[in-house]
PDBQT receptor file of N, H, CA, C and O in Angstrom, charges set to zero:
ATOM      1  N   UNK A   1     -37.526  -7.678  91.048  1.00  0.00    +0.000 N 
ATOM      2  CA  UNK A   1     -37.805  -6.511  91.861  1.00  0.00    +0.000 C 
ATOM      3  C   UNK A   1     -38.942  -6.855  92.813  1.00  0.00    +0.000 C 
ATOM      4  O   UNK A   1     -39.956  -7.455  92.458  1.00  0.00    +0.000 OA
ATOM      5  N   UNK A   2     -38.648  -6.342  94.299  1.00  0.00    +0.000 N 
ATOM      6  H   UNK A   2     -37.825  -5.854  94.587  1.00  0.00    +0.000 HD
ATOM      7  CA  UNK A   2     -39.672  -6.666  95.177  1.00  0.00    +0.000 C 
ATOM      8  C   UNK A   2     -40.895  -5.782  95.253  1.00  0.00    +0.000 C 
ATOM      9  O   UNK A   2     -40.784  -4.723  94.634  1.00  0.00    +0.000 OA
ATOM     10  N   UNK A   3     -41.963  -5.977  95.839  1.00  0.00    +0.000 N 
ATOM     11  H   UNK A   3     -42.053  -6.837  96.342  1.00  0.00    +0.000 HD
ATOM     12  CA  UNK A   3     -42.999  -4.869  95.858  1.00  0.00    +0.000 C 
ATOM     13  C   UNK A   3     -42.711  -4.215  97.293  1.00  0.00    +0.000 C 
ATOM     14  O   UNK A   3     -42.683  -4.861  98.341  1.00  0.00    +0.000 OA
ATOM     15  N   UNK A   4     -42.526  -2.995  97.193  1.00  0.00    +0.000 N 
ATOM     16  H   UNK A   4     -42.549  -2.470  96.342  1.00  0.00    +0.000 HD
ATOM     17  CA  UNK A   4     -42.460  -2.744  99.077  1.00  0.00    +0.000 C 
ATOM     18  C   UNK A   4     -43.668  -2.641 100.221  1.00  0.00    +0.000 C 
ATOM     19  O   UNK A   4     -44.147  -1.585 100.636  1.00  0.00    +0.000 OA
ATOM     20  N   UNK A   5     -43.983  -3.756 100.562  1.00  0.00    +0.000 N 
ATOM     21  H   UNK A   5     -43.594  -4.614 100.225  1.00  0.00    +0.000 HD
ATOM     22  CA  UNK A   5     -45.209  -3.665 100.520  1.00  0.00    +0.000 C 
ATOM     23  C   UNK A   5     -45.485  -2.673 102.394  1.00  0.00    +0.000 C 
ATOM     24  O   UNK A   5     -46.563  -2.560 102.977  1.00  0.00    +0.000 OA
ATOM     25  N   UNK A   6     -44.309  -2.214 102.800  1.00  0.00    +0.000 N 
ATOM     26  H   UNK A   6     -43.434  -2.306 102.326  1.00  0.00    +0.000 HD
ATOM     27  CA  UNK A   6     -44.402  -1.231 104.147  1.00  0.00    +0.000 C 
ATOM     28  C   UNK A   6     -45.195  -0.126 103.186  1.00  0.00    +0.000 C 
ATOM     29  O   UNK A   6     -46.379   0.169 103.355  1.00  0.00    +0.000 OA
ATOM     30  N   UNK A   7     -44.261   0.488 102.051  1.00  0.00    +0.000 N 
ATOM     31  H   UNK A   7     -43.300   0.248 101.913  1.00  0.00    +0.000 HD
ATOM     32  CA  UNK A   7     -44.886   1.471 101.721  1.00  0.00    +0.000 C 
ATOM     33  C   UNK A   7     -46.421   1.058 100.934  1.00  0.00    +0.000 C 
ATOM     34  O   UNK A   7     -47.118   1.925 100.406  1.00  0.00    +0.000 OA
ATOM     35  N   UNK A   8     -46.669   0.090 100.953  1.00  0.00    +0.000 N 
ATOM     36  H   UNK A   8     -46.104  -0.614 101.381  1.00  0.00    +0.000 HD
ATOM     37  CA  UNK A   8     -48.353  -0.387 100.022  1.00  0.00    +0.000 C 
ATOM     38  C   UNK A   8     -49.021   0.154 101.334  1.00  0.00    +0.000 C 
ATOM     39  O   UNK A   8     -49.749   1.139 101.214  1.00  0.00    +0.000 OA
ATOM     40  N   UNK A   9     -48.918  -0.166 102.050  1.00  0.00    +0.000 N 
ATOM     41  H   UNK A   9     -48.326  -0.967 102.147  1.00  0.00    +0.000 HD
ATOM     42  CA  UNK A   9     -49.952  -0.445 103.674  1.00  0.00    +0.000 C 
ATOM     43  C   UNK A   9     -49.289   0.844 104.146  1.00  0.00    +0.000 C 
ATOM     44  O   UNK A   9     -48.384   0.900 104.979  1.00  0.00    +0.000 OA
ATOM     45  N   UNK A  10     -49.799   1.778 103.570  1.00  0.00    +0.000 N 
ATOM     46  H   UNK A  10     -50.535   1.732 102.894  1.00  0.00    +0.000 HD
ATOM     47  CA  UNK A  10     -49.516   3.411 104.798  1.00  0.00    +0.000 C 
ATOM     48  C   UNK A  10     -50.946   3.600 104.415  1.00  0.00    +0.000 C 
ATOM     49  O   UNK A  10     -51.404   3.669 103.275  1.00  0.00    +0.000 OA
ATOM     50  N   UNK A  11     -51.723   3.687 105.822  1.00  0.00    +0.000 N 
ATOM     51  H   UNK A  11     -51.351   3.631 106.748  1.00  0.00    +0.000 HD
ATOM     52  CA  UNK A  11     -53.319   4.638 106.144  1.00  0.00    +0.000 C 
ATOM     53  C   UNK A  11     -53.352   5.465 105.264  1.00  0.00    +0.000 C 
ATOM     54  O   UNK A  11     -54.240   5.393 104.414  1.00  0.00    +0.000 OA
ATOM     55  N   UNK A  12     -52.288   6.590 105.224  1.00  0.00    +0.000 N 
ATOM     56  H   UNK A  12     -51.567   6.650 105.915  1.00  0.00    +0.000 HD
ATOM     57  CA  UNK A  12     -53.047   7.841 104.745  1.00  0.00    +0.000 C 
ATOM     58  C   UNK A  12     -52.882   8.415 103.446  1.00  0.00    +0.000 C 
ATOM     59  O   UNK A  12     -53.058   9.596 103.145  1.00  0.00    +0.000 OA
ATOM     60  N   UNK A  13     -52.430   7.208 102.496  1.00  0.00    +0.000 N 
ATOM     61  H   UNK A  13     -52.288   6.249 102.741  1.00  0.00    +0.000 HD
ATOM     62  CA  UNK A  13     -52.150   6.891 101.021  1.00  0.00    +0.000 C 
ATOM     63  C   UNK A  13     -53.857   6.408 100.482  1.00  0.00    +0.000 C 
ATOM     64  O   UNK A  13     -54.804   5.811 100.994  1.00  0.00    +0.000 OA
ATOM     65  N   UNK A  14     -53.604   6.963  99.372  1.00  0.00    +0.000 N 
ATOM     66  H   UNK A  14     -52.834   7.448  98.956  1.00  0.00    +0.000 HD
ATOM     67  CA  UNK A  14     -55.004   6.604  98.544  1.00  0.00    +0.000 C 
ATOM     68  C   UNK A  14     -54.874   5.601  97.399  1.00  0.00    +0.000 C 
ATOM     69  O   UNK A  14     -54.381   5.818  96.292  1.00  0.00    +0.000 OA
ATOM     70  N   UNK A  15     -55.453   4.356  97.903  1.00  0.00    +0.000 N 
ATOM     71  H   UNK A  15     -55.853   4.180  98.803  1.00  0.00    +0.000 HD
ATOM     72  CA  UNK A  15     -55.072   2.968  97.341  1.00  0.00    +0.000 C 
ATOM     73  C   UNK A  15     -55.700   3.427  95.798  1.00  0.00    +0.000 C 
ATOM     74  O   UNK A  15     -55.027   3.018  94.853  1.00  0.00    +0.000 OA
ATOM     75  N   UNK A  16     -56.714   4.098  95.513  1.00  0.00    +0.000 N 
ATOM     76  H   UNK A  16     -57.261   4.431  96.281  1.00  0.00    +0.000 HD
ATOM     77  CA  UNK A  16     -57.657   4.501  94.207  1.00  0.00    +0.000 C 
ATOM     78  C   UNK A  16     -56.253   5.160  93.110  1.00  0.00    +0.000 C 
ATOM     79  O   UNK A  16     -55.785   4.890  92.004  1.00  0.00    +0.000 OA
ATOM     80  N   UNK A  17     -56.068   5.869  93.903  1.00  0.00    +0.000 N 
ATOM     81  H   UNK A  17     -56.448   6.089  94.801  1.00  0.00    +0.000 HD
ATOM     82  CA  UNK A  17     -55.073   7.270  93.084  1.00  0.00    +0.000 C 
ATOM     83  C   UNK A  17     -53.573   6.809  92.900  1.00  0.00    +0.000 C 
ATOM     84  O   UNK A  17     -52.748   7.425  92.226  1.00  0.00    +0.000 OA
ATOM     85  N   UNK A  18     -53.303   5.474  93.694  1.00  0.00    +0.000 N 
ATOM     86  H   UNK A  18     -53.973   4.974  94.242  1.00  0.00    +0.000 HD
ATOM     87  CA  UNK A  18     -52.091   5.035  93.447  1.00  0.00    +0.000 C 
ATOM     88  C   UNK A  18     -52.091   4.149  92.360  1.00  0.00    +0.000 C 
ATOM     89  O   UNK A  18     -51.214   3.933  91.523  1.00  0.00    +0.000 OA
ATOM     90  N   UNK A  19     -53.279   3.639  92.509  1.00  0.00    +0.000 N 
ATOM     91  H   UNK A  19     -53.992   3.814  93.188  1.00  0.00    +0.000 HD
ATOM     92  CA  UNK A  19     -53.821   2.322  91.568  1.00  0.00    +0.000 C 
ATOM     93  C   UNK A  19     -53.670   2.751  90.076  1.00  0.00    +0.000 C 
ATOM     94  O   UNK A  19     -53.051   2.116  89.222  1.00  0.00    +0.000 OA
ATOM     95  N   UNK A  20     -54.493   4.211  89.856  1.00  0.00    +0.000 N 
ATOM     96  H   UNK A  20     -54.996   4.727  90.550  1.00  0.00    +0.000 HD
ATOM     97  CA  UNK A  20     -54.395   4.826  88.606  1.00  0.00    +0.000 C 
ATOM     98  C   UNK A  20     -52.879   5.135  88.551  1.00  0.00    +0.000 C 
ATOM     99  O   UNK A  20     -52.484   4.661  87.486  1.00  0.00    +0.000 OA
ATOM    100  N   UNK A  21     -51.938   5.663  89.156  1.00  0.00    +0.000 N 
ATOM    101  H   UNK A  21     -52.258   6.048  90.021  1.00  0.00    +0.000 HD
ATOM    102  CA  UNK A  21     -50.998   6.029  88.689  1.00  0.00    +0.000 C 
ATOM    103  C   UNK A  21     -50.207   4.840  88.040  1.00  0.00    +0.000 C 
ATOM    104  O   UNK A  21     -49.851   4.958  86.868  1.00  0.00    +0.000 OA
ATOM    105  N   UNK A  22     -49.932   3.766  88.703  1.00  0.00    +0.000 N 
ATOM    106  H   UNK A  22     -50.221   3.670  89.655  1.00  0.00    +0.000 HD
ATOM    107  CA  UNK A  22     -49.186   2.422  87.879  1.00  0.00    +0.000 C 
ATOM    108  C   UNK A  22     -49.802   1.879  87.248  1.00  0.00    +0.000 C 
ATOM    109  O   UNK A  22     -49.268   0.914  86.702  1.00  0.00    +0.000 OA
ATOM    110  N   UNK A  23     -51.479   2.193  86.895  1.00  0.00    +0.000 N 
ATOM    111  H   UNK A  23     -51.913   2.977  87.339  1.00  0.00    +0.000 HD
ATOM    112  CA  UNK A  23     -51.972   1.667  85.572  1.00  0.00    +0.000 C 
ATOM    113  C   UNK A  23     -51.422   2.709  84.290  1.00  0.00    +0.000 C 
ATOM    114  O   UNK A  23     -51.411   2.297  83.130  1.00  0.00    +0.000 OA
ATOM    115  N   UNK A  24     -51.029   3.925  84.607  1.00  0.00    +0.000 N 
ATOM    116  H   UNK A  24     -51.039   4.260  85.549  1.00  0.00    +0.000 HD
ATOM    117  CA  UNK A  24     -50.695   4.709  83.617  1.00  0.00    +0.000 C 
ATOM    118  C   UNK A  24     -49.742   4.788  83.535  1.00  0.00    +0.000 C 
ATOM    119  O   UNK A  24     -49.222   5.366  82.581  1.00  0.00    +0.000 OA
ATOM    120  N   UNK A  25     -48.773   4.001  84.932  1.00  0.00    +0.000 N 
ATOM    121  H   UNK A  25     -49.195   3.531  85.707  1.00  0.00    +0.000 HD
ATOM    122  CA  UNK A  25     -47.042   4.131  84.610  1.00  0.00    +0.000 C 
ATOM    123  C   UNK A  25     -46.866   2.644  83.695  1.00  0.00    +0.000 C 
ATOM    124  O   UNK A  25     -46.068   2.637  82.758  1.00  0.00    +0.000 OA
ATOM    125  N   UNK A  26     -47.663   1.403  84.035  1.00  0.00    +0.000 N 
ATOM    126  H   UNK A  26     -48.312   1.409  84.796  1.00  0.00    +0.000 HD
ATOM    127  CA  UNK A  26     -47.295   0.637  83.211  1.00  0.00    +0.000 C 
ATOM    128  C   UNK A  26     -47.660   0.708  81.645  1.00  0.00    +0.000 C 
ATOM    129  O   UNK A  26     -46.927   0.165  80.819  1.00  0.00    +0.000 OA
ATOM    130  N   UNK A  27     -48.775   1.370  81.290  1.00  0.00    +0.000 N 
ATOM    131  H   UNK A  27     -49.371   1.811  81.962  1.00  0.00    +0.000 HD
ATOM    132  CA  UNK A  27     -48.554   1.458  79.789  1.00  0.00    +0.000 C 
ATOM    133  C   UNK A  27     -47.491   2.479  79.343  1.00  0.00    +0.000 C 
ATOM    134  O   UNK A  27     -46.808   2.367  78.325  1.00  0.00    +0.000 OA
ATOM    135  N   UNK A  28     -47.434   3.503  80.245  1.00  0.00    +0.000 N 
ATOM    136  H   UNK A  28     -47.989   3.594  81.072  1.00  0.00    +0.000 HD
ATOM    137  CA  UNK A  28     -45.889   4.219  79.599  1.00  0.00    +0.000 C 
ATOM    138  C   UNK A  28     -44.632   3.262  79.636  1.00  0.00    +0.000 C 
ATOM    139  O   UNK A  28     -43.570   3.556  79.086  1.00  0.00    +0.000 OA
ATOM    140  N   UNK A  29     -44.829   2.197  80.271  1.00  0.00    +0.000 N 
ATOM    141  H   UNK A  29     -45.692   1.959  80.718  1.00  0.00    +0.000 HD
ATOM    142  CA  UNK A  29     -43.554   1.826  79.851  1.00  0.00    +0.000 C 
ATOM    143  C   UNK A  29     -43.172   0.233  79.239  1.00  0.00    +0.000 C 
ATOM    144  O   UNK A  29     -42.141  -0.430  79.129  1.00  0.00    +0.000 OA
ATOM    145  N   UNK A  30     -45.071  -0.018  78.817  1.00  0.00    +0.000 N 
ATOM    146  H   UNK A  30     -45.909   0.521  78.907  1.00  0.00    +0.000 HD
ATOM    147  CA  UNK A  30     -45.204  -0.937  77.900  1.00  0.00    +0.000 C 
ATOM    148  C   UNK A  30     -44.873  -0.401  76.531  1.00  0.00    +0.000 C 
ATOM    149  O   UNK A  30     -44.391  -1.171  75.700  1.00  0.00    +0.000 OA
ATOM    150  N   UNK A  31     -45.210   1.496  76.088  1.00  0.00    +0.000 N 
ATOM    151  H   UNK A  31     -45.601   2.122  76.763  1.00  0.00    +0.000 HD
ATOM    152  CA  UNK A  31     -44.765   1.845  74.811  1.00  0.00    +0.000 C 
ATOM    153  C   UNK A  31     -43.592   2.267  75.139  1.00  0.00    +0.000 C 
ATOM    154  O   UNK A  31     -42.959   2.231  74.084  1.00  0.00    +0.000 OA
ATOM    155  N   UNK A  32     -42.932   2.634  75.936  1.00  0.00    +0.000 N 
ATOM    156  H   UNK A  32     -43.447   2.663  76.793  1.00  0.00    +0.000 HD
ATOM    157  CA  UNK A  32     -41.353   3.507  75.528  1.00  0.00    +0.000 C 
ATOM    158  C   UNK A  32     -40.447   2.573  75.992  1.00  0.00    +0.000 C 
ATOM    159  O   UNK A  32     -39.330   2.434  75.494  1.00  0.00    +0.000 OA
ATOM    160  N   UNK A  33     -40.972   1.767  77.148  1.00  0.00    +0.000 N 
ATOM    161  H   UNK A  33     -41.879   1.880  77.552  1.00  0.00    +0.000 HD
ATOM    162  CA  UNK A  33     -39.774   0.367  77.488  1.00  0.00    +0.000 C 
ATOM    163  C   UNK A  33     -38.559   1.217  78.716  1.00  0.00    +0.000 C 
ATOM    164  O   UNK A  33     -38.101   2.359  78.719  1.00  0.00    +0.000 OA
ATOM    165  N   UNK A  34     -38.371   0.108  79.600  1.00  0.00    +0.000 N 
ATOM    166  H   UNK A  34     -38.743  -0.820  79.597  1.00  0.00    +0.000 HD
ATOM    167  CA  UNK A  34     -37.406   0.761  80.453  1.00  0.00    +0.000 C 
ATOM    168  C   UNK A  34     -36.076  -0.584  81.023  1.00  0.00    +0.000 C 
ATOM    169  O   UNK A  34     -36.200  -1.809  81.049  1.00  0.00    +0.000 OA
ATOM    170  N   UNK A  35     -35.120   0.116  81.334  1.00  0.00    +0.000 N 
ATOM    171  H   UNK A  35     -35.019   1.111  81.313  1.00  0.00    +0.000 HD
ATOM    172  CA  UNK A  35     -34.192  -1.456  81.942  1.00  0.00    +0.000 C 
ATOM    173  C   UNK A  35     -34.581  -2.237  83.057  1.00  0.00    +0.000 C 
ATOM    174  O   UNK A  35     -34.191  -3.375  83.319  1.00  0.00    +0.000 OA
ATOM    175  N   UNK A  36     -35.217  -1.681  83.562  1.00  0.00    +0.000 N 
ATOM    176  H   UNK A  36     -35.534  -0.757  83.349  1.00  0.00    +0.000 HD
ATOM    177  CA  UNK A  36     -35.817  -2.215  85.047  1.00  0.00    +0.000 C 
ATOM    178  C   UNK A  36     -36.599  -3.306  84.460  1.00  0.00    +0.000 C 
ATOM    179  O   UNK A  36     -36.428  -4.471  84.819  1.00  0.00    +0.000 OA
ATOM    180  N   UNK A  37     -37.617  -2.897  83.395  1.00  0.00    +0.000 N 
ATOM    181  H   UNK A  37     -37.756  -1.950  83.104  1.00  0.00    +0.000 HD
ATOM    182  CA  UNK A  37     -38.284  -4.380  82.962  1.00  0.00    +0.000 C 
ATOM    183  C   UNK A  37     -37.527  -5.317  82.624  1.00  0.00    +0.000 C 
ATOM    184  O   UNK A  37     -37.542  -6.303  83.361  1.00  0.00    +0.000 OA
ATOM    185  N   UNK A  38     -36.997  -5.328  81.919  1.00  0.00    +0.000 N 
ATOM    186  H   UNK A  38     -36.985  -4.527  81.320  1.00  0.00    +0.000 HD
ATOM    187  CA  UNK A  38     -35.760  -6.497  81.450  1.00  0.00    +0.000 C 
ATOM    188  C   UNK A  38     -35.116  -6.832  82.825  1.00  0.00    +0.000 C 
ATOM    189  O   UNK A  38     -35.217  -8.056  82.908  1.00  0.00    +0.000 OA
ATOM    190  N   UNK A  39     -34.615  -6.447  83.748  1.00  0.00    +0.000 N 
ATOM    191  H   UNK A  39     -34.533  -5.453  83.681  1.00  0.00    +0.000 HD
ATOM    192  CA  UNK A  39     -34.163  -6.851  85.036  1.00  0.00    +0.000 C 
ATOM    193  C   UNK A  39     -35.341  -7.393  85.668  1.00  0.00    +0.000 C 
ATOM    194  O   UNK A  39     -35.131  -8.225  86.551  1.00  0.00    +0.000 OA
ATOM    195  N   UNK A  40     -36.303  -7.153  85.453  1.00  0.00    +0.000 N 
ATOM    196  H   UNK A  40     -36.474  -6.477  84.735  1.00  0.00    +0.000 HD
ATOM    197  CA  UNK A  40     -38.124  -7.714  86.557  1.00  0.00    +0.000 C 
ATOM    198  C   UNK A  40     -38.384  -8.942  85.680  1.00  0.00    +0.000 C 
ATOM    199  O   UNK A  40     -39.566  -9.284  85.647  1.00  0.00    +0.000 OA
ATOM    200  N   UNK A  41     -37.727  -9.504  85.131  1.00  0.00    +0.000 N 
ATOM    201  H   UNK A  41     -36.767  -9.226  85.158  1.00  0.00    +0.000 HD
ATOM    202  CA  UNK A  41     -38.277 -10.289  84.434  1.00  0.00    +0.000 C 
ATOM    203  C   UNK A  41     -39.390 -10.683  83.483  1.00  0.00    +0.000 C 
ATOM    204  O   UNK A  41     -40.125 -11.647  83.269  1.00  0.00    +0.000 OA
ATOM    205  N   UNK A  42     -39.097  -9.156  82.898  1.00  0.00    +0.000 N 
ATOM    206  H   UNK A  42     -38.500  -8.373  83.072  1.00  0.00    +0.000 HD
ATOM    207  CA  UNK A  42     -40.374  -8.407  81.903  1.00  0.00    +0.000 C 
ATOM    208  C   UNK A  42     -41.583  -8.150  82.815  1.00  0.00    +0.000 C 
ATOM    209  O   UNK A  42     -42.532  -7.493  82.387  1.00  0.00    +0.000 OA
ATOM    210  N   UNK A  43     -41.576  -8.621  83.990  1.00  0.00    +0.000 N 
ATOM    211  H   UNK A  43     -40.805  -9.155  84.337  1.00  0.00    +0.000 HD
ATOM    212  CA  UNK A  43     -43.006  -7.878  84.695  1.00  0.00    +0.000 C 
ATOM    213  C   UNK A  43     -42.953  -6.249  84.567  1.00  0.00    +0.000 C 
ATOM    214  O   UNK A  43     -42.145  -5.528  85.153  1.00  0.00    +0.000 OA
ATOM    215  N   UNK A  44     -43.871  -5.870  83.776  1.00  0.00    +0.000 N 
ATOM    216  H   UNK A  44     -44.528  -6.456  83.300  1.00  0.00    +0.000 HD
ATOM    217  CA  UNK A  44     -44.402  -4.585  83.584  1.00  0.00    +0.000 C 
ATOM    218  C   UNK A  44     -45.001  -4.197  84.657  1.00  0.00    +0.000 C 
ATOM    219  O   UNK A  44     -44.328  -3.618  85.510  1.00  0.00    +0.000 OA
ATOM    220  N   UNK A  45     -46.348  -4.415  84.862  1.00  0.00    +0.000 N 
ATOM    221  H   UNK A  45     -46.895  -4.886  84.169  1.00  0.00    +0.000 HD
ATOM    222  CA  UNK A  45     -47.118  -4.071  86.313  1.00  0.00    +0.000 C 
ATOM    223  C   UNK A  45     -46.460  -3.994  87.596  1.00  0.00    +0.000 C 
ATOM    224  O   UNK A  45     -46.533  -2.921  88.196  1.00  0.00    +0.000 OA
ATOM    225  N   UNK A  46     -45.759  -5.062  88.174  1.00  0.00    +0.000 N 
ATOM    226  H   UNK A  46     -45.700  -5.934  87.687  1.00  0.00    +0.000 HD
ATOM    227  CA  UNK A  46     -45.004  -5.105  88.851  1.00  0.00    +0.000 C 
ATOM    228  C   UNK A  46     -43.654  -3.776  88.740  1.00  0.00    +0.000 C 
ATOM    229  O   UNK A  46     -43.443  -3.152  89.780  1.00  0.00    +0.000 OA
ATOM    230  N   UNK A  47     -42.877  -3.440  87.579  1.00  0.00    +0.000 N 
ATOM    231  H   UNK A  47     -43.048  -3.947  86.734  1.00  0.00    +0.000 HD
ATOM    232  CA  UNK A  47     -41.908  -2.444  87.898  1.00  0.00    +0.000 C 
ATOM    233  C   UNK A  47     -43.125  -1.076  88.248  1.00  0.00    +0.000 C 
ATOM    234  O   UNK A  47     -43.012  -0.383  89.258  1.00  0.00    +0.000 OA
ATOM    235  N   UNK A  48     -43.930  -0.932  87.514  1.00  0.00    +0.000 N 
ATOM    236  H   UNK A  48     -44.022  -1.496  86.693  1.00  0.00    +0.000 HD
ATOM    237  CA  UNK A  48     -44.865   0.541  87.569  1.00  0.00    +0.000 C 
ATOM    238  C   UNK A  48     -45.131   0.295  89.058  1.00  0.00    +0.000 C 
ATOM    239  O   UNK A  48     -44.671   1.195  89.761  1.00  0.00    +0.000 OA
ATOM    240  N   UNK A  49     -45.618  -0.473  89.578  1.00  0.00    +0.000 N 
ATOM    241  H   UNK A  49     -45.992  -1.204  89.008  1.00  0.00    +0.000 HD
ATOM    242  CA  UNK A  49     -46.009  -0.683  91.183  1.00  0.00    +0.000 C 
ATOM    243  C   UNK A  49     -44.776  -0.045  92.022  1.00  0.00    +0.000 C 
ATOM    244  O   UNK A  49     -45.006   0.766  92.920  1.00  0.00    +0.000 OA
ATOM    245  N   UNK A  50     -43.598  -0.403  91.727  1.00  0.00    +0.000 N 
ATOM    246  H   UNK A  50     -43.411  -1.061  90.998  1.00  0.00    +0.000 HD
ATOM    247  CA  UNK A  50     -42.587  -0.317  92.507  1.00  0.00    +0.000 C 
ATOM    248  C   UNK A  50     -42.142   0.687  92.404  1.00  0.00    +0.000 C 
ATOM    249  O   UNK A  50     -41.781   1.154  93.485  1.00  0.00    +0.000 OA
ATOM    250  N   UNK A  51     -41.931   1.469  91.333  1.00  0.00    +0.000 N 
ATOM    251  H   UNK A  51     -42.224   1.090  90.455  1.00  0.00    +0.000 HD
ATOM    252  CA  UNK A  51     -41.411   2.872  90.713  1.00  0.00    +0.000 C 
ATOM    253  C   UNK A  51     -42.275   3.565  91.320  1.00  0.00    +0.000 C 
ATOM    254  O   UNK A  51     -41.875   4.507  92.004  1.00  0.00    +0.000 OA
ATOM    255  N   UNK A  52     -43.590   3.298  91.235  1.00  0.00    +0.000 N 
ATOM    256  H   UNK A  52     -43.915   2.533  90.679  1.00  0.00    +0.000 HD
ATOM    257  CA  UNK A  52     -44.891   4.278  91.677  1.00  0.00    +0.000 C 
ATOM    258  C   UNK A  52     -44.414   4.844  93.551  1.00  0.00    +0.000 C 
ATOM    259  O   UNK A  52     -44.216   5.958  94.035  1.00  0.00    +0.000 OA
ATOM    260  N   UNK A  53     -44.387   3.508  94.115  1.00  0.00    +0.000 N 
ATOM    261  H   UNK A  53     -44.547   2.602  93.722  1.00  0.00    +0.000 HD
ATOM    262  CA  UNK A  53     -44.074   2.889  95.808  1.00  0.00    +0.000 C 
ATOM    263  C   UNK A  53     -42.515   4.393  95.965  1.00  0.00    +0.000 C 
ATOM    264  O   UNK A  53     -42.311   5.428  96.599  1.00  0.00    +0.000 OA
ATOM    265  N   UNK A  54     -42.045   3.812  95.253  1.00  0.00    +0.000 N 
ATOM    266  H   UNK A  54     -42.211   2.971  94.738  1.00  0.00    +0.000 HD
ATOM    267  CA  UNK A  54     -40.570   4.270  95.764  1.00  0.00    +0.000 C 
ATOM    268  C   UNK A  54     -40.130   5.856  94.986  1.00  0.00    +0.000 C 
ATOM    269  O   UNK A  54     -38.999   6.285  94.759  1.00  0.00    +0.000 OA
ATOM    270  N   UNK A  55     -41.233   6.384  94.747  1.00  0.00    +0.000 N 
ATOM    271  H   UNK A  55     -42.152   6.035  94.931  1.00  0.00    +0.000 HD
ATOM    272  CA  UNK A  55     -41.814   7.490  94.212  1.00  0.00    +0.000 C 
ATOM    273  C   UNK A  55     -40.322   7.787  92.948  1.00  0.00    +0.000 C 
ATOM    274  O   UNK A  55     -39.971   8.961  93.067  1.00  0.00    +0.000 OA
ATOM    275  N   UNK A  56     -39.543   7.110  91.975  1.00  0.00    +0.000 N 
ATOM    276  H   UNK A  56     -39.828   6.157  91.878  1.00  0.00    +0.000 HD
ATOM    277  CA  UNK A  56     -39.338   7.004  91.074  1.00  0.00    +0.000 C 
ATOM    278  C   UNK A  56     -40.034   8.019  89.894  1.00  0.00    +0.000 C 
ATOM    279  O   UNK A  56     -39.586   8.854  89.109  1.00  0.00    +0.000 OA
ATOM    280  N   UNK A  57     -41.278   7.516  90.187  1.00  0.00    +0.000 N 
ATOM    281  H   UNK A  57     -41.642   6.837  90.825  1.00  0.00    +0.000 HD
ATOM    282  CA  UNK A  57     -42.293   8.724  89.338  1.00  0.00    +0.000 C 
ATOM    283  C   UNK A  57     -43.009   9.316  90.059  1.00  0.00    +0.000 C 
ATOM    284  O   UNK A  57     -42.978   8.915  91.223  1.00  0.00    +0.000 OA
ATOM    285  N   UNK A  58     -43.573  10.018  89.879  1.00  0.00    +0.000 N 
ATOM    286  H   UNK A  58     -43.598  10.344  88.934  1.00  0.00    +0.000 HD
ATOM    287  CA  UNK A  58     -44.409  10.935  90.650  1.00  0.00    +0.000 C 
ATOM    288  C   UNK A  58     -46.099  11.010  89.923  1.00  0.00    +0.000 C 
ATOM    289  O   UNK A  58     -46.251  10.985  88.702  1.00  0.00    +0.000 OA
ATOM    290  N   UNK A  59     -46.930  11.076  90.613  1.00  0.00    +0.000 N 
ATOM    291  H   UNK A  59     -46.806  11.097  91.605  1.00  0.00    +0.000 HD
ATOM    292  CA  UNK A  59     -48.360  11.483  89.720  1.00  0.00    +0.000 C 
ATOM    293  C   UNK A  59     -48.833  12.583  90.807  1.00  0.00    +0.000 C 
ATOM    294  O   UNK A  59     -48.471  12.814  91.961  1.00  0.00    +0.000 OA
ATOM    295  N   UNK A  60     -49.715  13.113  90.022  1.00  0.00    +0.000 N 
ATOM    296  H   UNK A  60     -50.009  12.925  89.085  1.00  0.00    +0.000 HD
ATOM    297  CA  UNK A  60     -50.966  14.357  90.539  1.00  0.00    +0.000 C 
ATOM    298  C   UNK A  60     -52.383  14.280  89.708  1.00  0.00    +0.000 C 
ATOM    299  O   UNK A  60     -52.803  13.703  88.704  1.00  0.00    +0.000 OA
ATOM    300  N   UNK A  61     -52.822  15.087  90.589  1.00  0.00    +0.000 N 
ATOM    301  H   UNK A  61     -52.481  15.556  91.404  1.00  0.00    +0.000 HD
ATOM    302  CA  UNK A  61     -54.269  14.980  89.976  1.00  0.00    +0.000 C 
ATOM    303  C   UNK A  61     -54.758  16.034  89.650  1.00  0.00    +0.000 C 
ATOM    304  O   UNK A  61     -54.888  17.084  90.279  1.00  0.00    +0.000 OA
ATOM    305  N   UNK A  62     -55.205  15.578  88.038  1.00  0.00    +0.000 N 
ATOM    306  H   UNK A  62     -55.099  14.725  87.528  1.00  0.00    +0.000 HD
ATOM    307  CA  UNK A  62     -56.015  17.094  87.229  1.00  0.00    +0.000 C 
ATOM    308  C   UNK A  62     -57.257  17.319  87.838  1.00  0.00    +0.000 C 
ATOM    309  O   UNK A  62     -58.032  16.416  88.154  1.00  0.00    +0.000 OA
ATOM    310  N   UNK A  63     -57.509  18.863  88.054  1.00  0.00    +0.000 N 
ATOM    311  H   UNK A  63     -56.879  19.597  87.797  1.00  0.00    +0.000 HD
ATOM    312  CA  UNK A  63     -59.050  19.074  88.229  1.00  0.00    +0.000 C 
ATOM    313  C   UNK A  63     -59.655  19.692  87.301  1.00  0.00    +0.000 C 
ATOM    314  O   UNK A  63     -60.867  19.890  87.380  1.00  0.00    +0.000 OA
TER     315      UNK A  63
């Protein structure tokens, strides 16, 4: 799986808040496991990056 990196490099994205979200998408799916890893060649970080990118998942922020 590639990283998209058009969508990494958009200005008005928050590199902080994206960062947290695929640190918290990759341990969700270091415990529950997904097919995409097994297709990424077990890269974990890498699928959460991409899922995150290609809004797959979604995050928000608690106040």
């Amino acid at each position: 799986m590639i990283i998209p990196l058009d969508k990494l490099i958009v200005k008005d994205s928050n590199v902080y808040e994206m960062t947290n979200a695929a640190i918290k998408r990759a341990h969700q799916l270091t415990i529950t496991g997904d097919e995409e890893i097994e297709q990424n060649g077990g890269k974990v970080v890498s699928t959460a990056i991409a899922q995150v990118l290609n809004k797959k998942v979604e995050y928000r922020i608690e106040e």
